[in-house]
N, C-alpha and C positions, 0 to 999 in steps of 0.2 A: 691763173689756173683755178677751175673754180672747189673749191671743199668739198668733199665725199662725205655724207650723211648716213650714220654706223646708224640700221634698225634693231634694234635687239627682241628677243622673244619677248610678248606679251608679258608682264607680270601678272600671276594670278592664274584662276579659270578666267576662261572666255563665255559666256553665257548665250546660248544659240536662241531665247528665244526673243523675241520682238518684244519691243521697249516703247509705250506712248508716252509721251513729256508733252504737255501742253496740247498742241493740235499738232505737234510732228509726231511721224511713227517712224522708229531705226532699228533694224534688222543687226542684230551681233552678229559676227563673222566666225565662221567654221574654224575650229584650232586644225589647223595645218603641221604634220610631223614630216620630214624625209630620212630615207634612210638609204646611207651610202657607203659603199666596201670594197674595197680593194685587196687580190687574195694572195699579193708581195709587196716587199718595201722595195722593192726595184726603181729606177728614177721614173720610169717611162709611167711606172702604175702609184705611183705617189702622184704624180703631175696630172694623172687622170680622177684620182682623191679630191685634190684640190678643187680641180674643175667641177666634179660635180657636187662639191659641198658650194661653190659658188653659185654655178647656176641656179640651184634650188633657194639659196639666199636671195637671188635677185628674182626667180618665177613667182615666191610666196611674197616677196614685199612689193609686187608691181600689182597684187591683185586686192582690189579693197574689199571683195567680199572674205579675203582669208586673215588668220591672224596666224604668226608662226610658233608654234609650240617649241622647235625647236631641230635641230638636226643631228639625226642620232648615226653614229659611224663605230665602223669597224676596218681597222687600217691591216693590211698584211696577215685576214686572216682569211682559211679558208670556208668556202659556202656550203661546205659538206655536211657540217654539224652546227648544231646551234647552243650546244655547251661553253665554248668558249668566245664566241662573241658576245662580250659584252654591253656592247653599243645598242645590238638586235635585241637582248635580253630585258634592256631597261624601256628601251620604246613599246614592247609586247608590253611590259609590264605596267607602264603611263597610259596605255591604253584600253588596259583592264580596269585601270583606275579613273575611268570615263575622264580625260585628263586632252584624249585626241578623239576627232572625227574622220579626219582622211589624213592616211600613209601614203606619201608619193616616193616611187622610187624608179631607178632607170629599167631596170628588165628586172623578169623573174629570176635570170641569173644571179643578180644583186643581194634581191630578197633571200633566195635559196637556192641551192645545188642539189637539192634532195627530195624527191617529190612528196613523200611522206610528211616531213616538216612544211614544206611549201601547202599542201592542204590541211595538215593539221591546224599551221598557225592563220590562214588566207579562213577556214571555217569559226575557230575561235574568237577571229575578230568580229564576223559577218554578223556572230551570235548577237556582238556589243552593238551593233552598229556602225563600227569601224569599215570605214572603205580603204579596200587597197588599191591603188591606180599603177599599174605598169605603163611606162610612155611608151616603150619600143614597140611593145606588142597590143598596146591600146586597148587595156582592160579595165576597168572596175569593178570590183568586186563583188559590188551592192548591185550592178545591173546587168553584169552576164545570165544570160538564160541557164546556162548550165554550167557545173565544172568540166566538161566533157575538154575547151580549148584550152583551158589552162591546164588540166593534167599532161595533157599532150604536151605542151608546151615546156613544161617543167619537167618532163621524161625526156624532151632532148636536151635539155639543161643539163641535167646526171646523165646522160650518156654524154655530154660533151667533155663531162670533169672524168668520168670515167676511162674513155679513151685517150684523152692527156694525159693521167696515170700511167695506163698503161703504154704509154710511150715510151716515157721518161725511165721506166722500169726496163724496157727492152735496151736503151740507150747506154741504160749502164750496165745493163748486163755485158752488151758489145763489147765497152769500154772496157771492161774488169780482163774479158777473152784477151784481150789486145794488151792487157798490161800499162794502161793508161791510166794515168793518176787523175782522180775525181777532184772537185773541192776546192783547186787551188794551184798555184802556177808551179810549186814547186815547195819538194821536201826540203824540213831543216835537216842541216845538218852533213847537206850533199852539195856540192858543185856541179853545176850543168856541163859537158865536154863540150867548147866548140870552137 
């Protein structure tokens, strides 16, 4: 079986501009960051974690124009706010530190739940020259004519986190009517009749 080859992030800055040594001329490579979030620790959505902190391991080291900055993650939290993700917190902030040039991430749902935050932080970057690239819905930041698709885009995002809420909210309201116990298979302290 043949040995697995660990790439690890670049040490250092990556320096984007062109390099002549002798009569060769070599192009440094774009620091590449991804960001990936899962918003339970559920198996089903750890397992989906995993996967796309892989894939993006192996998209950024198969490409020799990129170098990886690094992959920034937020495990079992939600994409509503961006107070408590930390993972999101430090990649904005590597990136204000001209530290990245392109954010790749799976959808806008990823990035943000929230369309507010999703323009606020998709403009902040644009300012740096930081590109944000969504795959699902095949955007970059740097070359959309307008924000016009991504607001839209990102307002069925928060409608879709919104209406899940409010599911889940009706659900137990039922539950509570009916006298069903929430949380868990069963109270201490009681034996089940059967």
């Amino acid at each position: 079986m043949a040995e697995v080859e660990v790439i690890k992030a670049s040490e250092g800055t990556v320096n984007r501009r062109r390099n002549i040594v002798g009569s060769k001329i070599t192009f440094e490579r774009k620091r590449i960051a991804a960001y990936v979030r899962v918003s339970t620790d559920g198996e089903e959505q750890l397992q989906s974690f995993q996967s796309q902190k892989t894939y993006y391991e192996e998209k950024i080291s198969k490409n020799k124009e990129w170098a990886m900055v690094g992959i920034y993650a937020d495990e079992a939290i939600t994409g509503t706010k961006t107070a408590k993700r930390d993972g999101f917190l430090k990649m904005i902030d590597d990136c204000m530190n001209d530290l990245v040039d392109v954010v790749l991430t799976k959808s806008i749902s990823r990035f943000s739940r929230n369309l507010v935050d999703t323009l606020q932080y998709v403009r902040l970057l644009k300012e740096k020259g930081v590109a944000v690239i969504f795959e699902k819905e095949n955007i970059n930041t740097l070359s959309m004519e307008s924000e016009m698709a991504l607001a839209l885009l990102s307002t069925l995002a928060q409608n879709e986190v919104e209406s899940l809420s409010a599911n889940v909210k009706m659900g137990m309201k039922i539950k509570m009517k009916r006298g069903e116990m929430m949380g868990f298979n069963g109270c201490l302290g009681y034996a089940s009749r059967r």
